[in-house]
C-alpha positions in Angstrom: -17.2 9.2 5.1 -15.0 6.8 7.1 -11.3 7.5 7.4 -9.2 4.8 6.4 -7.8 3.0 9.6 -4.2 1.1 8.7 -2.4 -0.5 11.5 0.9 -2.4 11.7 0.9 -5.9 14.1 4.4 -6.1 14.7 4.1 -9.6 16.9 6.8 -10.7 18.5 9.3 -8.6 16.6 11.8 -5.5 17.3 13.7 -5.0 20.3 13.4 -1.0 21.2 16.5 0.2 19.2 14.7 -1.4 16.3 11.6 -0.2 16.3 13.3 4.0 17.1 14.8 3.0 13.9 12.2 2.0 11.8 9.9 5.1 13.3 13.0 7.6 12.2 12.4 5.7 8.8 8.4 5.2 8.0 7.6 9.2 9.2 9.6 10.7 6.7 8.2 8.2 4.5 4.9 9.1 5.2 5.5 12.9 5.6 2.9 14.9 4.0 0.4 12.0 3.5 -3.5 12.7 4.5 -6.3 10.5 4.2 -6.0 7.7 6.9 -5.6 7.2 10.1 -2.0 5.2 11.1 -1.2 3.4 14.1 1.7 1.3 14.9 1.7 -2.1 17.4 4.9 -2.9 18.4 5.6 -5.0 21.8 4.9 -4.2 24.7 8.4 -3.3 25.9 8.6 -0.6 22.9 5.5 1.1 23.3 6.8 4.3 25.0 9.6 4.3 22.8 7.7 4.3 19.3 5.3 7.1 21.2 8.3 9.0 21.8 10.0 8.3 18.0 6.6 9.5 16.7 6.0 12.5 18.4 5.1 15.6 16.3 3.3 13.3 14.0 0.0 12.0 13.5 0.7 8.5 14.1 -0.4 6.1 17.2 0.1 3.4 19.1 -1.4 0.4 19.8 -1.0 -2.8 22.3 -0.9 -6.3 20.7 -3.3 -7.3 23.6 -4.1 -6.6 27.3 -5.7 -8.4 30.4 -9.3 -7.5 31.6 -8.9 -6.7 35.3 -7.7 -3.4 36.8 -4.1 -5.1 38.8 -3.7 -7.9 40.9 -1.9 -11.1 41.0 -1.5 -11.8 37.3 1.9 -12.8 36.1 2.8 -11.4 32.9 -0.5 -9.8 31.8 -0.7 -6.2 31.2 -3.8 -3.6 31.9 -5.6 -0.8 30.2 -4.1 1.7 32.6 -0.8 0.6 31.9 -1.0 0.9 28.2 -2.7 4.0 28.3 0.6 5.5 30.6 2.9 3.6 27.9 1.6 5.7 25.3 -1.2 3.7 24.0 -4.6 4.4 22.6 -5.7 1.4 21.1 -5.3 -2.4 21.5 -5.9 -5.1 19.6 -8.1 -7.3 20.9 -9.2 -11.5 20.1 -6.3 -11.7 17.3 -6.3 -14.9 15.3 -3.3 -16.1 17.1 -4.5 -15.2 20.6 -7.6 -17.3 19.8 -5.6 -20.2 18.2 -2.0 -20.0 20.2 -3.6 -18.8 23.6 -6.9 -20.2 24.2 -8.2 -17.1 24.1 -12.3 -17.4 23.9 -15.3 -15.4 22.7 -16.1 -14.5 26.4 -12.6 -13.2 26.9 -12.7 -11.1 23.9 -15.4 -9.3 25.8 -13.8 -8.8 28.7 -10.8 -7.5 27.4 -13.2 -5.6 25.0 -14.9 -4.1 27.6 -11.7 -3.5 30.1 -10.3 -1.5 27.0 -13.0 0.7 26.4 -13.5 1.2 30.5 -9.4 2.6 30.5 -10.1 4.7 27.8 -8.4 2.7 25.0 -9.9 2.1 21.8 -10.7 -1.3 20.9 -9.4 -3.3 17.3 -11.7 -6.7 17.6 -10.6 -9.3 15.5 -12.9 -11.6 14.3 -12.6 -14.3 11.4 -13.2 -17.9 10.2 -11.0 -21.1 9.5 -10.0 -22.5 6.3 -12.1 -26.0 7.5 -15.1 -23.3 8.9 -15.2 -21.5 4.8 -14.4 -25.0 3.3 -17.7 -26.4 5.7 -19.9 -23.3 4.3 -19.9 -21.4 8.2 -18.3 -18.2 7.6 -21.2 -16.1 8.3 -21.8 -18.3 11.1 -19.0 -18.2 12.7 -18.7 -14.0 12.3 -22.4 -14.0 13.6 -21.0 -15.8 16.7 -17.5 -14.0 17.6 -19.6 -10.3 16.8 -22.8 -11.6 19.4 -20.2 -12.3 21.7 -17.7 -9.9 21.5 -20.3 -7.1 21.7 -22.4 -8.4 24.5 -23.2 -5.3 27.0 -21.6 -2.4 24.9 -23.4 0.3 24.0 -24.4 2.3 20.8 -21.4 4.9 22.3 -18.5 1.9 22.6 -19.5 0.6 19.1 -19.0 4.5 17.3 -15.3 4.2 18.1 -14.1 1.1 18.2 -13.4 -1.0 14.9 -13.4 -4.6 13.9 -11.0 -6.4 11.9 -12.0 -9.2 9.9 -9.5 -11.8 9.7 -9.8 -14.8 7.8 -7.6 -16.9 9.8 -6.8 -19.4 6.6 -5.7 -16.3 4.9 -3.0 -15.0 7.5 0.8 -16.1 6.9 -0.1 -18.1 4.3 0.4 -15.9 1.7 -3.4 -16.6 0.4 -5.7 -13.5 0.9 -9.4 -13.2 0.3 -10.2 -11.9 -3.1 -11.8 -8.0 -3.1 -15.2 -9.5 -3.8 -15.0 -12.0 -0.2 -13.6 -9.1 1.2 -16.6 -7.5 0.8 -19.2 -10.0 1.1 -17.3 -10.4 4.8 -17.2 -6.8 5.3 -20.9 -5.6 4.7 -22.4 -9.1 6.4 -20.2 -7.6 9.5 -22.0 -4.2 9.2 -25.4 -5.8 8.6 -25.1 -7.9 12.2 -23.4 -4.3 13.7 -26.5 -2.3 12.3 -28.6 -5.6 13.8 -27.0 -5.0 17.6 -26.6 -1.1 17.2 -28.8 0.3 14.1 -27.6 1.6 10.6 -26.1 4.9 11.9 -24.2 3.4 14.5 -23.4 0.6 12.0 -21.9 3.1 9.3 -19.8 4.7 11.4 -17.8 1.6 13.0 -14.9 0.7 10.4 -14.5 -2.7 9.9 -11.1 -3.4 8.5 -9.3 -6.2 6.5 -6.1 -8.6 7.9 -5.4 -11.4 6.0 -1.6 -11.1 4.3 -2.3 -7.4 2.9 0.4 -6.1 0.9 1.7 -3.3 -1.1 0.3 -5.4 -4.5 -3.1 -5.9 -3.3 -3.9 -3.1 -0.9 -5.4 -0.7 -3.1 -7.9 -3.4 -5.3 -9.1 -4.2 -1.6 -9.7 -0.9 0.6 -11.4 0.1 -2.2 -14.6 -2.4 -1.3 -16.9 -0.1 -0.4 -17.3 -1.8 2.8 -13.3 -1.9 3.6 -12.0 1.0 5.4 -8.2 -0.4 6.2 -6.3 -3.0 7.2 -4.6 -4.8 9.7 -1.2 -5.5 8.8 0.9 -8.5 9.6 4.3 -9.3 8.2 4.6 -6.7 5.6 4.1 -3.5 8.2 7.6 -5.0 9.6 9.3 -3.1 6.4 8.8 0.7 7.1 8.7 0.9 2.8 6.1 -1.4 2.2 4.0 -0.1 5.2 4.5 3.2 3.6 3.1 2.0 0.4 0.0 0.2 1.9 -1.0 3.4 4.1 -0.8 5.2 0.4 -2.6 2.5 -1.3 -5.4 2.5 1.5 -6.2 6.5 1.1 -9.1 7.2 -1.4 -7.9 7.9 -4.9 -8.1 11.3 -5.9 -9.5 12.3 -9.8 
């Protein structure tokens, strides 16, 4: 069985006192809860901070992003090594808002894919369509593209651990989400392509995750896809309650 992944995209929000705060806050919340795996990705400058406010617990950390080469002359960017001493042990890789905001391409993706799993991160791929590419009949098109890409010279080994997000981009801020059944559809054509690259087994255990304006109200209706095994989370993660509520809504139900 795959663990439920959850994991909280802060963006660009929470200076360092804020996000010690709202770690004091979401672990007590979360206290005592089993089932899923929880990470946290707050900026940059508060990643050693939320690793330190989390200590003694079971929760990670994650980067929002991170540049493919070892150092060198590159203003602003920010390496796996460097995450890793922050505190880090994932990163988020291709977001929707890289790819829109920043230019950030397919070929990048694997770059910064494969830089990540080189430093000893593990990777969160984001991959999703447009609301003109699901309006134009693409999706699958598209996700066959960004997944060839993104997993071009990885191994069977790089593909066990890391996971892939799907993200329909017409779905994120917008307050629309993809109903449980497109969910779904998404989610298994992802593992079909995965299983195509890799084979089933390696397939099965990659977890493909769901980021799209998840909230406490429709978490549990969707991770319960058989092909959804967490989410992504946007704007609601940035209340420690309602992040609470959709890492309890994302844990199998028990009879």
């Amino acid at each position: 069985m795959r663990i439920p992944f959850v994991a909280a995209n802060w963006k660009m929000f929470k200076t360092i006192g804020e996000a010690v705060s709202y770690v004091a806050e979401f672990r007590g919340l979360v206290e005592g809860m089993s089932g899923a795996e929880v990470v946290l990705a707050p900026p940059f400058t508060a990643i050693s901070a939320v690793m330190q406010a989390a200590a003694g617990t079971s929760i990670g950390v994650a980067g929002q992003d991170l540049y493919w080469e070892r150092d060198g002359a590159f203003t602003g960017e920010v390496s796996a090594a460097m995450l890793r001493e922050a505190g880090a042990g994932h990163v988020i890789i291709g977001h929707s808002e890289r790819r829109t905001l920043f230019g950030e391409t397919d070929a990048n993706v694997n770059r910064k894919l494969r830089a990540a799993r080189g430093g000893g991160l593990i990777p969160i791929v984001c991959i999703g369509e447009t609301l003109e590419q699901r309006e134009g009949g693409q999706t699958f098109q598209v996700l066959d593209r960004q997944i060839r890409n993104a997993v071009e010279g990885l191994g069977e080994a790089d593909v066990r651990t890391m996971l892939v997000a799907y993200e329909p981009v017409w779905a994120i801020g917008t307050g629309r989400n993809a109903t449980p059944a497109q969910a779904q559809e998404a989610h298994a054509h992802i593992r079909k392509r995965l299983a195509d690259h890799f084979g089933a087994g390696m397939a099965d255990l990659c977890r493909v995750i769901y980021g799209g304006s998840v909230k406490p109200g429709n978490i549990r209706e969707i991770s319960a896809q058989p092909d959804v095994d967490g989410a992504l989370v946007g704007g609601a993660s940035l209340d420690p309650k309602a992040f609470a509520e959709i890492v309890a809504g994302s844990m199998p139900r028990t009879v």
